[in-house]
N, C-alpha and C positions, 0 to 999 in steps of 0.2 A: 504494500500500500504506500502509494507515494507520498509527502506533504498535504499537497493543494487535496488529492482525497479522504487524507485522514483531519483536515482542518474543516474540511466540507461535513465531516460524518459527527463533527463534536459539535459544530454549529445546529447541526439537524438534532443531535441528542435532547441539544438545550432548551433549544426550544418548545421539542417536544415534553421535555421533562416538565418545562413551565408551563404550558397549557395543561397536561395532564395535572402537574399542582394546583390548579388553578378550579381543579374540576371540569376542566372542557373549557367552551367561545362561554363567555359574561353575557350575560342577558342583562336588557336596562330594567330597572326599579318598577315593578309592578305598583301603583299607589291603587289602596282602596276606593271604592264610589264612595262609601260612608268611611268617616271616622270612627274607632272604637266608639263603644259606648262605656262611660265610666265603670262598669265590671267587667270589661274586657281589657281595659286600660291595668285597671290591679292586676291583670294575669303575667302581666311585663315588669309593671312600675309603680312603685308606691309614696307621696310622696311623705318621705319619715320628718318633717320639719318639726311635727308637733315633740318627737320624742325621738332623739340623739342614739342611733345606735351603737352598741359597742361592739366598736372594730376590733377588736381583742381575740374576743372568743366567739364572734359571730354569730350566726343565727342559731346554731346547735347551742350554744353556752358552754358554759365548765362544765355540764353533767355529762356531753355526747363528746367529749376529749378522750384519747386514746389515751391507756396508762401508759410513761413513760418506760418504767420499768419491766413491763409483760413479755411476756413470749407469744410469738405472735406464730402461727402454724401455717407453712405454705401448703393452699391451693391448687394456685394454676400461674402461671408465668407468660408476661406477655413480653419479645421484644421488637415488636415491628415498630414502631414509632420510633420519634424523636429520643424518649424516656421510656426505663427499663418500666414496667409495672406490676406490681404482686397483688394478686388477690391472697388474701389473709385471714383466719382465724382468731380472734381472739380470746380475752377473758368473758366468761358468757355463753361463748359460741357469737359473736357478736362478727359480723362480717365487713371485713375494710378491702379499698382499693386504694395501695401505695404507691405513689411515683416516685423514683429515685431521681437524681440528677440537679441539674441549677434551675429547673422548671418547677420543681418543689417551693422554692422562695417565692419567683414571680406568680404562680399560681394564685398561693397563698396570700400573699398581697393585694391581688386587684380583685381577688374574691370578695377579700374584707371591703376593699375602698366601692367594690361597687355597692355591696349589701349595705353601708354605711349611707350610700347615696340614694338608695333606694331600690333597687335594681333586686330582683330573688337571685338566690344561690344556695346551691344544696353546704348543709354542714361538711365542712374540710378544717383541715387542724395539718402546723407541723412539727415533725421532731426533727433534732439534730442527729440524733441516730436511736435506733433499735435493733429488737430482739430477733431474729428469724428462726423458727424449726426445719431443716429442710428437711425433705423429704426421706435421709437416713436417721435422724431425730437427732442430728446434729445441732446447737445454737449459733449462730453466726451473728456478729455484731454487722448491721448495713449502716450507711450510710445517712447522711439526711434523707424524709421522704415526707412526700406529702399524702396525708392519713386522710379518706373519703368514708365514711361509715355508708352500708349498705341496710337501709329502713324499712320494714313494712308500709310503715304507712305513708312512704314518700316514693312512689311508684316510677321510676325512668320510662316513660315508654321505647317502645323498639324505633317509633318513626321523630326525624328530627325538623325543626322550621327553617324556613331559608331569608338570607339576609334579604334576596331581593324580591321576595314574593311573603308577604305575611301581614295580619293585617294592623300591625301599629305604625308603617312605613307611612312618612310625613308629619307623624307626631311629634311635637318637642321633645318628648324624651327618648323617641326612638334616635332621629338625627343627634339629639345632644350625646345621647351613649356612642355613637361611631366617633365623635370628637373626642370624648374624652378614652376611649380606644389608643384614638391617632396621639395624643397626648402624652399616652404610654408608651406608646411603639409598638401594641399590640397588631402582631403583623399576621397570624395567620386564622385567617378569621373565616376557615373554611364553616361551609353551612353541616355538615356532620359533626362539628363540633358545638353545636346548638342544640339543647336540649328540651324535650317537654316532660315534664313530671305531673302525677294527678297525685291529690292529695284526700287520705282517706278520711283525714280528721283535721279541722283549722289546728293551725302551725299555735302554740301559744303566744302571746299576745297580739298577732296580725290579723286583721279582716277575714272573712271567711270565704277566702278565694282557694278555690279547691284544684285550680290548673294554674304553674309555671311556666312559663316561658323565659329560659334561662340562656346565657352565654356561659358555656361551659368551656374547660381546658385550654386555661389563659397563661400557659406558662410562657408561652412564645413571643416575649413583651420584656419591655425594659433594657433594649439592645438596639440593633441594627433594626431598619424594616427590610424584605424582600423575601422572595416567593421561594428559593431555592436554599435552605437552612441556614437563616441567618445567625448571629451568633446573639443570645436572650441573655438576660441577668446579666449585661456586661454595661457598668457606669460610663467607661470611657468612651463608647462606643454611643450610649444613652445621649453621655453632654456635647458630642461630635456633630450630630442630626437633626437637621432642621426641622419646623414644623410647619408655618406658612410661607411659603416664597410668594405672594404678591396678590392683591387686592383685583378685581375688573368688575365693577358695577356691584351686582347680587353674585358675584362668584369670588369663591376663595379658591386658591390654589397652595397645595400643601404639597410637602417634600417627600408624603409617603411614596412607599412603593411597593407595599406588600398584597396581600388579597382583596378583591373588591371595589379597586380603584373606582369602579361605574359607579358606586354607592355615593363619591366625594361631589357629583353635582347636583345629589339634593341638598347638601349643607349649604345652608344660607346664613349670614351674618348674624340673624337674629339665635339662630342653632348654637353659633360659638358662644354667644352671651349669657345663650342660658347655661349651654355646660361650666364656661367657667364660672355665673356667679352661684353655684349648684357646689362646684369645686372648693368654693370660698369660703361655703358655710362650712365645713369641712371642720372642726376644731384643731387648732395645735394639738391638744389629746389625742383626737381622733387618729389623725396623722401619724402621730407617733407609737399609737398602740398597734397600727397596723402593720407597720414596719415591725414591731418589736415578735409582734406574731410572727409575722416571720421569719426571726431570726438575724434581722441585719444590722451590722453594727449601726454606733453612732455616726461613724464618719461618715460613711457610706450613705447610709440615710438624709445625711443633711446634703449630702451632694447630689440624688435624687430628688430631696421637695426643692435644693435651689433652682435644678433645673424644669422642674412644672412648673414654681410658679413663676418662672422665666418665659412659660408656657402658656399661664393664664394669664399673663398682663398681654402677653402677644395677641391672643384669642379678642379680648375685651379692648383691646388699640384697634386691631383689626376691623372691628365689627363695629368701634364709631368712624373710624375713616370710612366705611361703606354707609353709613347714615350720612354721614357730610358731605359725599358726593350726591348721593341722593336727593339731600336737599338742593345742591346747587342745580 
């Protein structure tokens, strides 16, 4: 194989690879005839203003926390993905799914910050390390991993919803959540990673909405953006990466470049305003409790919210410069 055919064959790889990443050709944004109606709206989004969630221990609490010190009994073993995954036995008979790797943190993190924001998410917890049985009944210390408890009464369905066909597309909080996504770096935002869960009994303290509609396995955030394994939980890479490159009337233009680019011409300036002032309410605690769930230093952490809210003032400049040409 000569050069020019073996340059020709990696060109053709890539591209294929990235289309098949991609799920296939992008379809534009199906918008509903009607708007949700306000209980179909809680199936997505809730707004928690009245009552400050904690980003800490999330919507499971400290009682659906994995014991740090347990023996945890393998399952079944997944490694096709990104991250290793264990399904697991626990104390109980209690059944978890553990991600290994640096996607463990980011998970964990934008779990808390969406649940915090409003947004559902199934109970996830992480450790810095535990206990494994394998399958010779041997104990093996693993690595950090991020702990998913499996519920009766919190049902995953088999079928998942898609970013560009579903029906809260247009809504302020559906557009605000892709910004505050892009915010993250949250790059791969395939629709198999979107989940729907039914609920057999209201959640404690939340309304009595019996279907989820959730953005699930977020660990691929807080790094580089791009379609072909970009590099996640990485700071340096985080404070390197743009977010809006330039204003033109009611259109934003942003420096992502990962899944669902189609999605970025329904964000309207009004969209960025309300994720970041959505972002704002956020508490210093809050902030900081989520991070800490996660496990990441201080330094780390503070060099992470410098660069959001480097993020959010960009969002809210952004989005009056488009009022003010507007007006003129």
């Amino acid at each position: 194989m000569d050069d020019r055919h073996l340059t020709s064959t990696v060109i053709v790889w890539a591209l294929c690879a990235g289309w098949i990443g991609c799920g296939g050709a992008t379809r534009p944004p199906r918008v509903p005839d009607a708007p949700p109606s306000r209980e179909q709206m809680a199936q997505f989004w809730i707004d928690p203003a009245s009552r400050p969630r904690d980003t800490f221990w999330g919507v499971g609490g400290e009682k659906l926390a994995p014991p740090p010190d347990a023996h945890y009994k393998l399952t079944a073993k997944d490694e096709l993905g990104f991250s290793v995954s264990y399904d697991v036995a626990g104390p109980d008979d209690v059944e978890w799914s553990a991600k290994i790797g640096p996607e463990a943190q980011t998970e964990t993190l934008l779990s808390r910050l969406l649940w915090g924001l409003g947004y559902h998410q199934p109970p996830l917890y992480y450790l810095p390390s535990w206990n494994l049985i394998e399958e010779n009944g041997e104990v093996k210390k693993i690595s950090e991993a991020r702990f998913r408890p499996k519920l009766d009464h919190l049902d995953r369905k088999d079928e998942f919803w898609h970013w560009a066909d579903n029906p809260f597309i247009g809504t302020r909080p559906f557009n605000g959540l892709f910004v505050i996504l892009l915010m993250f770096n949250s790059t791969d935002l395939k629709d198999d990673n979107n989940s729907i869960y039914e609920l057999k009994e209201p959640w404690a303290g939340m309304p009595d909405v019996r279907r989820w509609f959730v953005v699930r396995d977020l660990g691929a955030a807080l790094g580089e953006t791009g379609k072909l394994y970009p590099r996640r939980n990485w700071i340096d890479g985080f404070e390197r990466e743009g977010f809006i490159t330039g204003v033109k009337g009611n259109r934003i233009e942003f420096a992502y470049t990962g899944r669902h680019r189609e999605l970025l011409r329904m964000v309207t300036p009004e969209d960025l305003r309300w994720a970041a002032t959505r972002l704002q309410r956020l508490t210093d605690a809050q902030w900081k409790d989520a991070f800490r769930a996660a496990n990441y230093s201080e330094e780390i952490r503070d060099r992470y919210l410098t660069k959001i809210r480097q993020k959010i003032d960009e969002a809210l400049a952004a989005s009056q410069r488009a009022r003010d040409t507007d007006g003129v």
